[in-house]
C-alpha positions as CSV (number, residue, x, y, z in Angstrom):
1,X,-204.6,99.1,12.0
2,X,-205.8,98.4,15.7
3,X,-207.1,101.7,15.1
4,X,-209.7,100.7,12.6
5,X,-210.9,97.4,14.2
6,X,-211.8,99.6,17.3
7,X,-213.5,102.1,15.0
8,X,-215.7,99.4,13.4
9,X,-216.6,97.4,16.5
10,X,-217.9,100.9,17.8
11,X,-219.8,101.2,14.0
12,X,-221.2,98.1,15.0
13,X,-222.3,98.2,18.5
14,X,-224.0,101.6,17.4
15,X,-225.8,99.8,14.4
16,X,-227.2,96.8,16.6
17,X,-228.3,99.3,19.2
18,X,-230.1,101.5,15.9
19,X,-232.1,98.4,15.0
20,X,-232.7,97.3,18.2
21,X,-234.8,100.4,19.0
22,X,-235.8,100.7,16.1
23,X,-238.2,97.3,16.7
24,X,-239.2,98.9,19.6
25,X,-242.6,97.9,20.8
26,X,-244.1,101.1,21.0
27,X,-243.5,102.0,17.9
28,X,-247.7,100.8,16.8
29,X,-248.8,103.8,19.3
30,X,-248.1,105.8,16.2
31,X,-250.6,104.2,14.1
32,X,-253.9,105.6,15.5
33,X,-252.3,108.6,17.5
34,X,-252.5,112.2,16.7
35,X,-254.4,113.3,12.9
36,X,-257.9,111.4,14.5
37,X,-257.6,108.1,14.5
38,X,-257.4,105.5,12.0
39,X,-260.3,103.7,10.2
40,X,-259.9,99.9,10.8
41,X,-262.3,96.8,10.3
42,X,-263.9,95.6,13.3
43,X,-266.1,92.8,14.7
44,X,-267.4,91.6,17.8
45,X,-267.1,88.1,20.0
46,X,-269.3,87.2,22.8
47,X,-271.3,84.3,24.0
48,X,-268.7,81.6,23.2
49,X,-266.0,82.9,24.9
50,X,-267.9,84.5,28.1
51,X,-266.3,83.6,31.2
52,X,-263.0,81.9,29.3
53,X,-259.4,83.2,30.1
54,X,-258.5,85.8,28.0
55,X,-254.7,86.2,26.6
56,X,-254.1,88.9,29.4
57,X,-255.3,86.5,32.0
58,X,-258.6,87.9,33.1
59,X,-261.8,86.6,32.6
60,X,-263.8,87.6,29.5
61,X,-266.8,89.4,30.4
62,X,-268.7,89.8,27.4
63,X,-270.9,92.6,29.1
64,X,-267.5,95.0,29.7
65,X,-266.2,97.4,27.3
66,X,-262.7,95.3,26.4
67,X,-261.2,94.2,23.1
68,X,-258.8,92.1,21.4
69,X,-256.1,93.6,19.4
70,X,-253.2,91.7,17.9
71,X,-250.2,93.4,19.1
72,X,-251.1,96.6,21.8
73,X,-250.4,96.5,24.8
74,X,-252.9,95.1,27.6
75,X,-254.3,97.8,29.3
76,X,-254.6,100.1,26.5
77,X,-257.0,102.2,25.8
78,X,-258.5,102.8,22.8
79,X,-261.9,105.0,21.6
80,X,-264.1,103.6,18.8
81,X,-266.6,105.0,16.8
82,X,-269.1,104.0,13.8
83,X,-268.8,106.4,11.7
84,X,-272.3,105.2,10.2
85,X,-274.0,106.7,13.6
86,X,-271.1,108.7,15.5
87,X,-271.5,106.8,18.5
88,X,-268.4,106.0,20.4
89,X,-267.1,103.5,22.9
90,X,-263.6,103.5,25.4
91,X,-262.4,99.7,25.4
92,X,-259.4,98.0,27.1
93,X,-257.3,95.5,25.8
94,X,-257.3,92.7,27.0
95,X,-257.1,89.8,24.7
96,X,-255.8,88.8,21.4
97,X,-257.3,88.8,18.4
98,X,-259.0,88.9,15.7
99,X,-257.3,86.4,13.6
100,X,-259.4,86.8,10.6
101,X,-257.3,88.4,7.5
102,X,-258.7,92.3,7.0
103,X,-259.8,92.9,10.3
104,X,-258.2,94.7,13.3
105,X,-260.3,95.0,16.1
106,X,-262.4,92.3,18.2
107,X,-264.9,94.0,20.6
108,X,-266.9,92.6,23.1
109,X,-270.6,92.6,22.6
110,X,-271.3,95.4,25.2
111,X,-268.6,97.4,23.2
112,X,-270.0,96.1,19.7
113,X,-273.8,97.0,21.1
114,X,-272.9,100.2,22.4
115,X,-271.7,101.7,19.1
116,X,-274.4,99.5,17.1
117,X,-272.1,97.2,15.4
118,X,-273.8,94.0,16.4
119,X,-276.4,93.0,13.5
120,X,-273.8,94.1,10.9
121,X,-271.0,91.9,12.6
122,X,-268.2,93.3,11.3
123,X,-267.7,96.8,9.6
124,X,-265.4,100.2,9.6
125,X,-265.0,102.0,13.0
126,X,-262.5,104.5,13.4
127,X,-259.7,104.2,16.4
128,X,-257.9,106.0,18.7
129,X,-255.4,105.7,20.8
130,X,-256.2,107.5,24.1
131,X,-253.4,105.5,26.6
132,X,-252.0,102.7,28.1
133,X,-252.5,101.8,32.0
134,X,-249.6,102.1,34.1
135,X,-249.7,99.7,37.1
């Protein structure tokens, strides 16, 4: 009978340590890596927020080529394009964000410019993953 108990308290530790990696953080890196990307909705922020502490606890610099994603890591990087003109941009994160329903990605406005997203304000880019800034 003691047997048993010992059999299902090993069951069990096994189990919790199954789920537990299994909500690992990391696990979002598959989203956009490998297969090209994935086509999100982005939009930009700028002005309002220039020079304002950003979730990662730098500065926002609307200028830099940064972004705010809800869940990646800080210090990720990340490659978008519009597909509507090919052009591309590498951003960080660095902040959180956006918390608008439907969209994915908050560029800065030199990161927004650079690809020609700002007069549409929002629209389809496609991201990928590229790596994550060891310190």
């Amino acid at each position: 009978m003691k047997r048993v108990n010992v059999s299902l308290k090993q069951c069990m530790f096994i189990v919790s340590v199954l789920l537990l990696f299994s909500c690992a953080s990391t696990s979002h890196i598959n989203d956009v890596s490998g297969q090209g990307g994935k086509y999100v909705v982005a939009s930009w922020y700028g002005k309002k927020f220039n020079g304002r502490t950003t979730a990662s606890g730098e500065r926002f610099n609307m200028y830099a080529m940064t972004c705010a994603h809800r869940t990646f890591r800080f210090g990720t990087k990340l490659r978008v394009t519009n597909p509507d003109n090919n052009k591309s941009v590498v951003v960080t994160v660095n902040d959180r964000g956006p918390f608008i329903k439907g969209r994915t990605l908050d560029l800065s406005y030199g990161a927004a410019k650079k690809i020609g997203l700002i007069r549409k304000g929002v629209g389809r880019v496609k991201m990928e993953y590229l790596s994550l800034k060891r310190s």
